[in-house]
MILUMKE-574854 format. One record per residue (C-alpha): x negated, z negated, y; residue number from 0; residue in three letters. Coordinates in nm, 2 decimals, padded with zeros to 4 digits, always signed. Last residue first. Layout:
REM residues N
ATOM        x        z        y     n   res
ATOM        X        Z        Y   NUM   ALA
...
REM end
This chain:
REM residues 111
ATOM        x        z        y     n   res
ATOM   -00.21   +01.01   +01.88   110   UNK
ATOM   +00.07   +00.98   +02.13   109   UNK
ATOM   +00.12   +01.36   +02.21   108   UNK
ATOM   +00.15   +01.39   +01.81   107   UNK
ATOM   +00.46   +01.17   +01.85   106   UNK
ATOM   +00.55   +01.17   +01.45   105   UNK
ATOM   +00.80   +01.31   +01.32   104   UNK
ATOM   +01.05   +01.08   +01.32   103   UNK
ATOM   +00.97   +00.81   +01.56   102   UNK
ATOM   +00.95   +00.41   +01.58   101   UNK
ATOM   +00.90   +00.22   +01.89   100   UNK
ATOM   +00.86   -00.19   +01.87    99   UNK
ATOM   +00.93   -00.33   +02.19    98   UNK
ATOM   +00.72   -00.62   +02.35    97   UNK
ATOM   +00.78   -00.76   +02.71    96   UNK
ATOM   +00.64   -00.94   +02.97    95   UNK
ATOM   +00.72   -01.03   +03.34    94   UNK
ATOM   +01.08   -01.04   +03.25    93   UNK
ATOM   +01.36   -00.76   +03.41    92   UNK
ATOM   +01.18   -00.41   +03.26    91   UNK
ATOM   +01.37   -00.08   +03.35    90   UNK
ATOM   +01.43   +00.09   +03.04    89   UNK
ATOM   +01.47   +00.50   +03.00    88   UNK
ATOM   +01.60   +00.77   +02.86    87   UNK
ATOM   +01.69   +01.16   +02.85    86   UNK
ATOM   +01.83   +01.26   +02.53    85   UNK
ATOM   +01.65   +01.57   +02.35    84   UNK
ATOM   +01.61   +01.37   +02.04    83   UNK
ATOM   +01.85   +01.10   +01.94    82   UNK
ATOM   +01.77   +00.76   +02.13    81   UNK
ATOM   +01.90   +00.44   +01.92    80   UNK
ATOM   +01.87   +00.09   +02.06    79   UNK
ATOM   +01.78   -00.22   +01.88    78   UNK
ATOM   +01.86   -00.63   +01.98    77   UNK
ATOM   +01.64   -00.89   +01.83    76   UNK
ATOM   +01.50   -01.00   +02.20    75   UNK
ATOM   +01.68   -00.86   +02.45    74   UNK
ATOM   +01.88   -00.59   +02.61    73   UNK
ATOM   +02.11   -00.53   +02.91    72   UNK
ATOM   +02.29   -00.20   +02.88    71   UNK
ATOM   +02.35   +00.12   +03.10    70   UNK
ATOM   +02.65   +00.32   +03.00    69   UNK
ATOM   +02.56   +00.59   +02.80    68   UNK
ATOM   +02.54   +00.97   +02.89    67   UNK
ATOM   +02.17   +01.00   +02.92    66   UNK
ATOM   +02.04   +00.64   +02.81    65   UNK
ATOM   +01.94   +00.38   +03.03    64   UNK
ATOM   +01.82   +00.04   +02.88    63   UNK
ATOM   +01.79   -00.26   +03.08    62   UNK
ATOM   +01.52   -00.50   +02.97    61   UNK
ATOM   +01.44   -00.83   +02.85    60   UNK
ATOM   +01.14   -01.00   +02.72    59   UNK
ATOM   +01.05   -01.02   +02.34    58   UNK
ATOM   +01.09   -00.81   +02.02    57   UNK
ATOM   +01.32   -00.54   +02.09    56   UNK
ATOM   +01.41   -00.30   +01.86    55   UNK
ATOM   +01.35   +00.08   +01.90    54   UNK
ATOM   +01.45   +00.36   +01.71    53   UNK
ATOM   +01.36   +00.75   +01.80    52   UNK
ATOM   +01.44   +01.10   +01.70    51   UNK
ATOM   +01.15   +01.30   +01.86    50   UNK
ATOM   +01.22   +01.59   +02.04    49   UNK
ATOM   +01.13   +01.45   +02.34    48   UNK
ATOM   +01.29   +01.30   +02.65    47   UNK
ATOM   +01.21   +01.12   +02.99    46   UNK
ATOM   +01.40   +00.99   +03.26    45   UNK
ATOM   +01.15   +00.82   +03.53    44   UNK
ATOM   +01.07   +00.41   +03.50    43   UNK
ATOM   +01.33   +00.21   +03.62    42   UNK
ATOM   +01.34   +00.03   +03.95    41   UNK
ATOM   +01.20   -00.32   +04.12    40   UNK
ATOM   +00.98   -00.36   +03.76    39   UNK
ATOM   +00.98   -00.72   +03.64    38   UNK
ATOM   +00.71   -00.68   +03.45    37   UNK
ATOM   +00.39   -00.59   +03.44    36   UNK
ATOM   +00.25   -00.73   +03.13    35   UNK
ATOM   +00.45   -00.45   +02.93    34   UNK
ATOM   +00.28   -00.46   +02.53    33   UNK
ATOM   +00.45   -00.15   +02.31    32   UNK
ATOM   +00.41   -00.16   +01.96    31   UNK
ATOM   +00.42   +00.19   +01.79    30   UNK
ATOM   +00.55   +00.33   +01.42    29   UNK
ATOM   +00.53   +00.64   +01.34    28   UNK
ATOM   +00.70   +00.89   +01.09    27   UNK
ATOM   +00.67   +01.25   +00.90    26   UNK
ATOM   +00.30   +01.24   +00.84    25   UNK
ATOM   +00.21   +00.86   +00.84    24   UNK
ATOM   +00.17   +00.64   +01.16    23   UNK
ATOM   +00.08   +00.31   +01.25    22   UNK
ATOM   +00.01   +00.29   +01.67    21   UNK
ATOM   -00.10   +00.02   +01.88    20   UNK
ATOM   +00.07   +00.04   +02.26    19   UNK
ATOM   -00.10   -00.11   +02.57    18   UNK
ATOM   +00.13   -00.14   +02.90    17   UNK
ATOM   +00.07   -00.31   +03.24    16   UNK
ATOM   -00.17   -00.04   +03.40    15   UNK
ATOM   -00.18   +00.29   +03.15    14   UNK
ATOM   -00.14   +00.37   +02.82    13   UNK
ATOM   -00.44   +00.12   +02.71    12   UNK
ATOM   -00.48   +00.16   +02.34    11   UNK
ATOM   -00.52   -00.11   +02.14    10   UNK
ATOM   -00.67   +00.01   +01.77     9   UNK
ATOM   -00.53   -00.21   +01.52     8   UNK
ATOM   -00.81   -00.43   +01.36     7   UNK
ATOM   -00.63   -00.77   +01.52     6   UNK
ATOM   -00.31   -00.64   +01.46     5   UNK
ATOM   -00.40   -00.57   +01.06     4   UNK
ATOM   -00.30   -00.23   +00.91     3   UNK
ATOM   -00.20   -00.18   +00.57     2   UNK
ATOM   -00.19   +00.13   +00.36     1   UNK
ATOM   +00.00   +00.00   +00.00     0   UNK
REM end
């Protein structure tokens, strides 16, 4: 069974305030998000992908937009669903935050 440890999981920093670790196999990843720069004052732009993707909050709160769907307030244990080709978004309300990301296929943009 492949296994990768946090503490030997690369950490890569996406940008200021967010560092994402990545498990992936051919048809589906897995990626831990890390915000430290939260609360935001707005959301972060639309985006979408192809990608089909699940995502389940671990810690800190957020608001979740999602093209065509009311916007929600989520926290820890609550998921979200994003088909692909849907813009969305979260806007982050706590000063930290971890989301777990999973895709299908894989986000080659991310590796």
């Amino acid at each position: 069974m492949p296994v990768l440890k946090s503490e030997s999981a690369p950490t890569i920093e996406v940008k200021k305030g967010l560092k994402r670790k990545l498990i992936y196999t051919g048809d589906l990843m897995t990626a831990v998000l890390d915000f430290s720069n939260g609360p935001w004052d707005a959301p972060e732009p639309p985006h979408s992908h192809p990608h089909a993707q699940t995502t389940y909050i671990v810690s800190g709160e957020i608001i979740f937009y999602c093209e065509g769907e009311p916007d929600i307030h989520l926290g820890p244990g609550d998921m979200f669903y994003v088909p692909g080709g849907k813009e969305h978004t979260i806007k982050l309300l706590t000063p930290t935050a971890r989301l777990v990301d999973n895709f299908s296929p894989i986000r080659e943009d991310f590796l």
